[in-house]
NUFI-27381 format. One line per field, with one value per residue: x, y, z negated of N, C-alpha, C, O in turn; residue number from 1; residue in three letters. Coordinates in Angstrom, 1 decimal. Atoms other than C-alpha are relative to their C-alpha. Layout:
// NUFI-27381
n.c1 <- (X/...) $
n.c2 <- (Y/...) $
n.c3 <- (Z/...) $
ca.c1 <- (X/...) $
ca.c2 <- (Y/...) $
ca.c3 <- (Z/...) $
c.c1 <- (X/...) $
c.c2 <- (Y/...) $
c.c3 <- (Z/...) $
o.c1 <- (X/...) $
o.c2 <- (Y/...) $
o.c3 <- (Z/...) $
num <- (NUM/...) $
residu <- (ALA/...) $
***
This chain:
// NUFI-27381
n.c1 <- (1.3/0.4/-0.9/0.9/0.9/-0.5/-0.1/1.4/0.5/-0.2/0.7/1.2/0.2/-0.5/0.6/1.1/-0.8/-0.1/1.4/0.5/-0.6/0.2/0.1/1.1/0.8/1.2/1.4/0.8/1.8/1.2/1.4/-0.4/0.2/-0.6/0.7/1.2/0.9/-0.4/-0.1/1.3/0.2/-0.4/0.9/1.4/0.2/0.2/1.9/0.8/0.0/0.7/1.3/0.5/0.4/0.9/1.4/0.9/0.7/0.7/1.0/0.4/0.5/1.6/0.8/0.2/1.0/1.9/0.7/0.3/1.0/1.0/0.9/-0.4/-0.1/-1.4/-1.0/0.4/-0.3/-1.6/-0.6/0.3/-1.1/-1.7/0.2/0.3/-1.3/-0.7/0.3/-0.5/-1.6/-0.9/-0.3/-1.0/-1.5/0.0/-0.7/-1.5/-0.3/0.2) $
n.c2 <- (0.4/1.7/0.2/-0.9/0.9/0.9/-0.1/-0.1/0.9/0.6/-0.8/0.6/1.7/0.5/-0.6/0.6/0.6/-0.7/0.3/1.1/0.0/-0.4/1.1/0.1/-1.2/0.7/-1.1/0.4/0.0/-1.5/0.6/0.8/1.6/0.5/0.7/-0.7/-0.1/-0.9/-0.6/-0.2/-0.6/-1.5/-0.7/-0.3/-1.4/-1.2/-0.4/-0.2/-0.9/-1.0/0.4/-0.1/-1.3/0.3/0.2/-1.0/-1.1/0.1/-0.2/-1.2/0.0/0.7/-0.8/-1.7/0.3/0.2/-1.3/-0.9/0.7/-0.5/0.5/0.8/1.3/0.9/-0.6/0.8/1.4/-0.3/-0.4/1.5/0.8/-0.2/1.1/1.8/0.4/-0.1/0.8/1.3/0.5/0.4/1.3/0.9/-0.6/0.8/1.4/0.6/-0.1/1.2) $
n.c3 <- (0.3/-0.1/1.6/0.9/0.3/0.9/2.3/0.6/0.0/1.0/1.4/0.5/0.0/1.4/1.3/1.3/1.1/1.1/0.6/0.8/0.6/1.6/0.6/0.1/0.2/0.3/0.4/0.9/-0.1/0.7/0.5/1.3/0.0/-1.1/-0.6/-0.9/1.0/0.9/-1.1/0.3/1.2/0.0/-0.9/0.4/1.6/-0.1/-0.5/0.7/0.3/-1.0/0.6/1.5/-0.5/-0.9/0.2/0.6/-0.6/-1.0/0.6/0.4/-1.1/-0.1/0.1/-1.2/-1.4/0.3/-0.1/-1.4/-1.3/-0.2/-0.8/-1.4/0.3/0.1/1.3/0.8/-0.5/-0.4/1.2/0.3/-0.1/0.4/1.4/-0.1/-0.7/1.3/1.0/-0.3/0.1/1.1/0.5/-0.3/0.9/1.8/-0.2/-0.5/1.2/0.7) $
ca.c1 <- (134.1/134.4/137.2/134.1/131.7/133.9/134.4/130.5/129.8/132.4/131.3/127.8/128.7/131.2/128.9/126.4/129.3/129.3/125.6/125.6/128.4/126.0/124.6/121.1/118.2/115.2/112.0/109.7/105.9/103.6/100.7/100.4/99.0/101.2/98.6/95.4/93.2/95.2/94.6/90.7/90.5/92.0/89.7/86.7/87.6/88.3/84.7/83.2/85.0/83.5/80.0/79.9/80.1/78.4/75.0/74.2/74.1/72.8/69.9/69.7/69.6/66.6/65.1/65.6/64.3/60.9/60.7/61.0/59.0/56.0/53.9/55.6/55.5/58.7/60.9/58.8/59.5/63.4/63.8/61.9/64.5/67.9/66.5/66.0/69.2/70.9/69.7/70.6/74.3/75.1/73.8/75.8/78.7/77.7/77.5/80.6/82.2/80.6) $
ca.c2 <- (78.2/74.5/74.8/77.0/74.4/71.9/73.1/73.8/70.7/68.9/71.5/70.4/66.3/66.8/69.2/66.6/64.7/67.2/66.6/62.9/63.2/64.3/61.2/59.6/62.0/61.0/62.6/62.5/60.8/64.0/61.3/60.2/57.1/54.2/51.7/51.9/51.6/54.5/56.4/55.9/56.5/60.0/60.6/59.9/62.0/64.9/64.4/64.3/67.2/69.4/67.5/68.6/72.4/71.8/70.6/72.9/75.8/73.8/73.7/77.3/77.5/75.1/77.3/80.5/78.9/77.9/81.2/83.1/80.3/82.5/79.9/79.0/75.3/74.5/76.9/75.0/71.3/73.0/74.1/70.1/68.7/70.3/69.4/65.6/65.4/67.0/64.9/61.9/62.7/63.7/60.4/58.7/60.5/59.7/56.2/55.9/57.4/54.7) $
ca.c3 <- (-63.9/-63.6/-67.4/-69.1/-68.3/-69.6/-73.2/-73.1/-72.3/-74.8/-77.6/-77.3/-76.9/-80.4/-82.6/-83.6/-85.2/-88.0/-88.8/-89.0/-91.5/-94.4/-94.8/-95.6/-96.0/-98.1/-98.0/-100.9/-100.8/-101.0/-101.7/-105.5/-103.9/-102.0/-101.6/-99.3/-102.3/-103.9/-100.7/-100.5/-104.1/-103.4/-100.6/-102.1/-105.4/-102.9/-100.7/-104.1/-105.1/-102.0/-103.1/-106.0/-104.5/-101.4/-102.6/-104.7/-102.4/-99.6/-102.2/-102.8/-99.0/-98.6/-101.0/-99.1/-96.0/-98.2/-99.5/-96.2/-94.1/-94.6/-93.4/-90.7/-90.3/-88.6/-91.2/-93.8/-91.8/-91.4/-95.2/-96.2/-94.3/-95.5/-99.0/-98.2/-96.3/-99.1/-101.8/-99.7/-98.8/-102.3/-103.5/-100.8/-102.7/-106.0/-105.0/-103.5/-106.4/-108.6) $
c.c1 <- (-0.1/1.2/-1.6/-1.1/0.2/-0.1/-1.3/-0.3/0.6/-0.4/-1.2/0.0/1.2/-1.3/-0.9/0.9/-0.1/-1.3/-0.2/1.4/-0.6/-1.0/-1.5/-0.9/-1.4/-0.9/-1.2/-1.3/-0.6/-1.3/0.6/-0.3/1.1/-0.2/-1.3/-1.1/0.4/-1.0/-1.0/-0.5/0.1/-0.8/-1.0/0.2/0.5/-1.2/-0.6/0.2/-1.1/-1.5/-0.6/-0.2/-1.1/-1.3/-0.6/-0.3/-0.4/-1.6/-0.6/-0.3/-1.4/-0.6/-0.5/-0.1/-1.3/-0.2/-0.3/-0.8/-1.4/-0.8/0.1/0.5/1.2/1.2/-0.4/0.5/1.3/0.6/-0.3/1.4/1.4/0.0/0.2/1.2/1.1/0.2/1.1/1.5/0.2/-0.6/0.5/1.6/0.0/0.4/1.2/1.1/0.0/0.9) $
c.c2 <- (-1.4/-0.1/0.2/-1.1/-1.2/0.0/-0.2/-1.3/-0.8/0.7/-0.7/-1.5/0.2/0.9/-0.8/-0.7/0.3/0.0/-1.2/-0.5/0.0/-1.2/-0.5/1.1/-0.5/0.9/-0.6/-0.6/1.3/-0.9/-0.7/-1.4/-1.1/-0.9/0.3/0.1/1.1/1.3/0.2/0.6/1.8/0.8/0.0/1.0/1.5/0.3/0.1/1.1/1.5/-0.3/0.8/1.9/0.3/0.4/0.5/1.4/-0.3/0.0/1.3/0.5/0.0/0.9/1.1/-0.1/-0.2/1.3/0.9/-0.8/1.1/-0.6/-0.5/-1.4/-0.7/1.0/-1.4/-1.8/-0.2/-0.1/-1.5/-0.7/-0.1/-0.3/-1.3/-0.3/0.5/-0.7/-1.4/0.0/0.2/-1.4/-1.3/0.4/-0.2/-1.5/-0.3/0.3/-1.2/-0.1) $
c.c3 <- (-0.5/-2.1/-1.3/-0.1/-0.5/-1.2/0.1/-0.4/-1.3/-1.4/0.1/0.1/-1.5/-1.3/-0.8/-0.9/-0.9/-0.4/-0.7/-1.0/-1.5/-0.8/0.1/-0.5/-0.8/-0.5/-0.9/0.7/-0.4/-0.6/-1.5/0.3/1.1/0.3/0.9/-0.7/-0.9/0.9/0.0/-1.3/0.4/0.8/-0.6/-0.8/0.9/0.6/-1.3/-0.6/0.8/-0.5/-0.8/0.7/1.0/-0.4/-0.3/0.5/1.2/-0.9/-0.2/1.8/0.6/-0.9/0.4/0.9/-0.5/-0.1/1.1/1.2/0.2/0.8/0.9/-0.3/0.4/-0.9/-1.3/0.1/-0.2/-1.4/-0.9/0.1/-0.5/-1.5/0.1/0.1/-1.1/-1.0/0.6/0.4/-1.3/-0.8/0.8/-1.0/-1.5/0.0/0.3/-1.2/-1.2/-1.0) $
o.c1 <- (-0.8/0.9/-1.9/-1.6/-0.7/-0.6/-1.7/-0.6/-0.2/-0.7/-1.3/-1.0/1.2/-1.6/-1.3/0.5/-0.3/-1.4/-0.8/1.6/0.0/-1.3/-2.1/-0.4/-2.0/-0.8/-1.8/-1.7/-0.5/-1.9/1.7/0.0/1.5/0.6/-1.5/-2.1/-0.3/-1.8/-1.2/-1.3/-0.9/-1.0/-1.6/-0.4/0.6/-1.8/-1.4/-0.8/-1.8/-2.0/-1.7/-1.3/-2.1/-1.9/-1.8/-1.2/-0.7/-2.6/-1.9/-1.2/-2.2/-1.3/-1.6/0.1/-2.2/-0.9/-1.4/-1.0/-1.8/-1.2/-0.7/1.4/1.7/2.3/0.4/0.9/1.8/1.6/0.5/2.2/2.1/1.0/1.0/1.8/1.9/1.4/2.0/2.2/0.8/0.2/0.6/2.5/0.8/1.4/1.8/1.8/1.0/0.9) $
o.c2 <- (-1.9/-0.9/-0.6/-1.3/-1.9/-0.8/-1.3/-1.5/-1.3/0.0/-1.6/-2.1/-0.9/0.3/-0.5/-0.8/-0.6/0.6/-1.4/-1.7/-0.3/-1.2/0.1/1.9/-1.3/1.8/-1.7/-0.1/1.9/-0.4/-1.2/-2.3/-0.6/-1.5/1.5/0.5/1.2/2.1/1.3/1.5/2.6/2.0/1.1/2.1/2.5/1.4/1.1/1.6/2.3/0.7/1.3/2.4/1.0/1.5/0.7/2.1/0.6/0.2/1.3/1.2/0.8/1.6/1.6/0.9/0.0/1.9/1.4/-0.2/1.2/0.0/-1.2/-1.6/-1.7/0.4/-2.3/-2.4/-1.3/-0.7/-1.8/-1.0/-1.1/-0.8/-1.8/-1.0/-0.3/-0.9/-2.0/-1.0/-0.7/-1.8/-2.4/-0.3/-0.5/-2.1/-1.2/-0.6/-1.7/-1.0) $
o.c3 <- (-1.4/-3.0/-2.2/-1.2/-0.8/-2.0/-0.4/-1.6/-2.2/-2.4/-0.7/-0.2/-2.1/-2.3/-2.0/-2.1/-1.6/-1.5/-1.7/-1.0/-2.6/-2.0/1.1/-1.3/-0.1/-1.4/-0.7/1.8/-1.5/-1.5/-1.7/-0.4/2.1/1.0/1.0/-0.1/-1.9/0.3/-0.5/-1.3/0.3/0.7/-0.7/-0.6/0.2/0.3/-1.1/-1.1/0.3/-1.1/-0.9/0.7/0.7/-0.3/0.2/-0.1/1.9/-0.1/-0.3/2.0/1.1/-0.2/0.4/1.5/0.2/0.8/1.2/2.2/1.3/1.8/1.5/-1.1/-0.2/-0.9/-1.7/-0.8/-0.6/-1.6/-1.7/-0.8/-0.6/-2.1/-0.7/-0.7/-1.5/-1.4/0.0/0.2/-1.8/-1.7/0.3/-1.3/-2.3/-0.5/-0.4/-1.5/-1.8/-1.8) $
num <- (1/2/3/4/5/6/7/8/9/10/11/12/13/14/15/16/17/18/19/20/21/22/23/24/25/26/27/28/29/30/31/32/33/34/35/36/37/38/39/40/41/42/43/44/45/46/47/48/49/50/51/52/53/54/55/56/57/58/59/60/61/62/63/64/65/66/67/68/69/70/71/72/73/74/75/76/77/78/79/80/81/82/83/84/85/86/87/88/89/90/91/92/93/94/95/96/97/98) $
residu <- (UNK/UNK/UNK/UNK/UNK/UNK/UNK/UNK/UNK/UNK/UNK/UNK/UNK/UNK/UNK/UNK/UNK/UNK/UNK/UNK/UNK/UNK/UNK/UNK/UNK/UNK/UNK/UNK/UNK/UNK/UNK/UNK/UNK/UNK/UNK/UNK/UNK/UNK/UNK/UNK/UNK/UNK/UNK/UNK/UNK/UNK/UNK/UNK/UNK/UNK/UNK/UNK/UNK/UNK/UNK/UNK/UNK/UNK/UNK/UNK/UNK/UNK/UNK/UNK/UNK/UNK/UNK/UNK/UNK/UNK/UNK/UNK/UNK/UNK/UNK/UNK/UNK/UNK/UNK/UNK/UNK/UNK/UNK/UNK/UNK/UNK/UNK/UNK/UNK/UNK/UNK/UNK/UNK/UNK/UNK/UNK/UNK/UNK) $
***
């Protein structure tokens, strides 16, 4: 028992030798950017991407909370607000864009 757990053991203390034989490994950048103004750039231009989908059916939303408010003042107050708030993040996103 005590030979069998010998080899084991020296098999698993030589086998990594044969790995660090193959040398340096270099892994690509996935980002096209490799400053932190590349980086932000890339972020904004994908929040503005989503924006640009976003808005426009949180708009059709707010409409289809006016139309079905039927009078009712907090649907009506509910469907106001997701307009307003709408408007105003996509022109934080516009801006930032700039």
């Amino acid at each position: 028992m005590k030979k069998i757990l010998l080899i084991f053991t020296l098999s698993i203390l030589i086998l990594p030798i044969g790995a660090l034989a193959n040398g340096v490994i270099q892994i690509e950048n996935p980002l096209t950017a490799t400053s932190f103004e590349g980086i932000t750039g890339n972020l904004i231009d994908f929040i503005f991407k989503i924006a640009i989908v976003v808005a426009p059916l949180m708009v059709i939303v707010g409409g289809f909370l006016f139309l079905t408010a039927g009078g009712n003042i907090q649907q009506i107050s509910r469907a106001r607000n997701l307009l307003i708030w709408t408007a105003i993040g996509f022109l934080i996103v516009l801006l930032s864009k700039g």
